[in-house]
N, C-alpha and C positions, 0 to 999 in steps of 0.2 A: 827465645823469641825468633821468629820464622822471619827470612830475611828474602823481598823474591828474588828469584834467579834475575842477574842483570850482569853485564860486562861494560858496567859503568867505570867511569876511575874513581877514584878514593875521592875521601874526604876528610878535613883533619877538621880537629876538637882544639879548642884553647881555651884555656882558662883565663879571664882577665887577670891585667896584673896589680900588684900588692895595692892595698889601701890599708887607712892607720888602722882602723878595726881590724884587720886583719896581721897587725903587728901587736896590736893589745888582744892580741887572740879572742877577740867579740865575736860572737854571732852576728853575723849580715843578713841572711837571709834576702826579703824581699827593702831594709830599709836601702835605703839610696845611698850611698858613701862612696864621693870620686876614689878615682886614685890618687896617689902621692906620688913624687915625684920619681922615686925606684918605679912605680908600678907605670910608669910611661915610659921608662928606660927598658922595662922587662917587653913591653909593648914590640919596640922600635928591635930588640935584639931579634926576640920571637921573627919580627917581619924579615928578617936577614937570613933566619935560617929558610921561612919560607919560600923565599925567592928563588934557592936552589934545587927547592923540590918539588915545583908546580910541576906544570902548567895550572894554577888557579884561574879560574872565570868569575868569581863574587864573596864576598865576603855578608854574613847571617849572622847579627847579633841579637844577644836578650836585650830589652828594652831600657834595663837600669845602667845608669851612667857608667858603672867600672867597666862594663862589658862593653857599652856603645863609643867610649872612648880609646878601650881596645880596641874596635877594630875600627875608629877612624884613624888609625894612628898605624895601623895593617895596612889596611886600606889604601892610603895615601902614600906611603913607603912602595908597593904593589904598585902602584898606579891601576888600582882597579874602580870600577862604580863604588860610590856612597851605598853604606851599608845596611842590607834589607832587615827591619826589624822583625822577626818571629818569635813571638810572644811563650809558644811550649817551651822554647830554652831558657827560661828564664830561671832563678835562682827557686830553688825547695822556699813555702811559705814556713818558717819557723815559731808562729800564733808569738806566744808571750815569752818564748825563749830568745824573740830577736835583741841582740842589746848586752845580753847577759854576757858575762865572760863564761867560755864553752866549758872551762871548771864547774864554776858554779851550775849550769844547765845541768851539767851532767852527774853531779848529786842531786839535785831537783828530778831531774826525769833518767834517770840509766839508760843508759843508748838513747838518748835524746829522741824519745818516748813521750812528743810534748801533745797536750790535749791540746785542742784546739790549731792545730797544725797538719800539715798536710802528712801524710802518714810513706814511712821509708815504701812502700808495696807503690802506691800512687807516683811518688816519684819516678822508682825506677822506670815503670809503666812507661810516663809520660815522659821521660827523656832517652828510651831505646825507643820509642815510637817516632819519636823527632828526629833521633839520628837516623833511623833506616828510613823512614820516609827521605829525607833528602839527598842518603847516600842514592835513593832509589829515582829521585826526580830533578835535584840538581846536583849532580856529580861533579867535582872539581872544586866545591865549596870550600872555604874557610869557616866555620862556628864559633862563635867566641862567645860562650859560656860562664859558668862558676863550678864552683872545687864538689858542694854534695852532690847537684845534680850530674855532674860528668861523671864519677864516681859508682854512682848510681847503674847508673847507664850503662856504664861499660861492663859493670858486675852483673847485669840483667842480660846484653846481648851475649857475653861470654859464657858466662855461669861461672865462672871463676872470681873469685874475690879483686879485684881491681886494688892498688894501694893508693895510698893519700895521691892528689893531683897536687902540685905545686902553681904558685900564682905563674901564669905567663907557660906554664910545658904544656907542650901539644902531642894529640894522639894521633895517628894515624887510622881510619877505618877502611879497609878497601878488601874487595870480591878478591878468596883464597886460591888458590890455583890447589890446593890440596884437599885431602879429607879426614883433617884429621877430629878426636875425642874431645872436647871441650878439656883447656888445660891451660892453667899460667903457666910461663917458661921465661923469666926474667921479665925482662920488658917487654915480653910478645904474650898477648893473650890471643885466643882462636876458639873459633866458633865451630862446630856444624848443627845443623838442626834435626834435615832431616832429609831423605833420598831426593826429594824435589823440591828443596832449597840451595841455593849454592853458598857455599862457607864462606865466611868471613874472616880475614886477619885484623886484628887490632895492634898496634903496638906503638909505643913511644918515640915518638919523634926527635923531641927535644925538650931541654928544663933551662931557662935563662939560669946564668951561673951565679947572680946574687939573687940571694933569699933570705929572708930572717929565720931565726929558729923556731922550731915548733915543737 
């Protein structure tokens, strides 16, 4: 994906954090499930690391509670504005797989494959479109997102396979100062497109140190 030239700053990526369904390893999808009480601690850590690596100007959440109490909890930690909802970051619709345990989904549909859902091609689309647009019109943002569509996204701007996101770890996106081949390299993923595009660094910011197993 074509990223346009800008000497914008960065913009980080966050995953909300943990909710129970996501300790009974459920599909969430688009249903509504707060977080629990880790996944506000994972909130409040995440906002500690960001504080030493602004300067941030606002904080952009998806509209479903785990994400919009992520970032009131950013947010307010920041001392920045109340957080703008923009509805493209919102979690992958999962049709009839939301609910299920992502085991069972995934003997039902392989590679959760689910009909009536919105399809892996559509996601990534629609969540590398969301991040460059705002890398591109509000620079310095926070996004505080969910695990498939960041996933997504990052495997679409990069071309490289992105790994599992973790509840509450943030990514970094910000304009490369280099030129390099599309390539993972641990935590750093990198973009170029194309001679009049300017590159992108992706890479990992940080992952809150309690997490459940997966």
């Amino acid at each position: 994906m074509s990223i346009p030239d800008t000497s914008a700053a960065p913009i980080v990526i966050v995953r909300h954090g943990e909710t129970d369904w996501n300790i009974g390893r459920r599909i969430q999808g688009r249903t509504d499930i707060p977080l629990n009480e880790r996944g506000r601690s994972q909130a409040g850590e995440i906002a500690e690391l960001l504080h030493g690596e602004g300067p941030w100007s606002r904080v952009i959440t998806s509209p479903l509670a785990r994400a919009a109490e992520t970032a009131r909890i950013i947010s307010e930690r920041l001392e920045l504005p109340a957080a703008e909802v923009v509805p493209d970051v919102i979690e992958r619709d999962f049709g009839p797989a939301e609910g299920l345990l992502v085991a069972e989904a995934n003997t039902r549909w392989p590679g959760l494959d689910v009909p009536d859902a919105e399809s892996p091609t559509a996601l990534a689309e629609r969540g590398a479109s969301a991040f460059a647009r705002i890398l591109r019109d509000a620079p310095g943002s926070i996004v505080v997102a969910h695990g498939a569509l960041i996933r997504a996204a990052l495997t679409a701007l990069s071309g490289a396979e992105a790994p599992r996101i973790r509840n509450g770890e943030a990514w970094l996106i910000a304009p490369a100062a280099h030129d390099p081949a599309f390539a993972l390299h641990g935590d750093t993923l990198t973009a170029h497109e194309s001679t009049d595009a300017r590159p992108i660094a992706i890479r990992r910011l940080g992952t809150p140190a309690e997490q459940h197993e997966f």
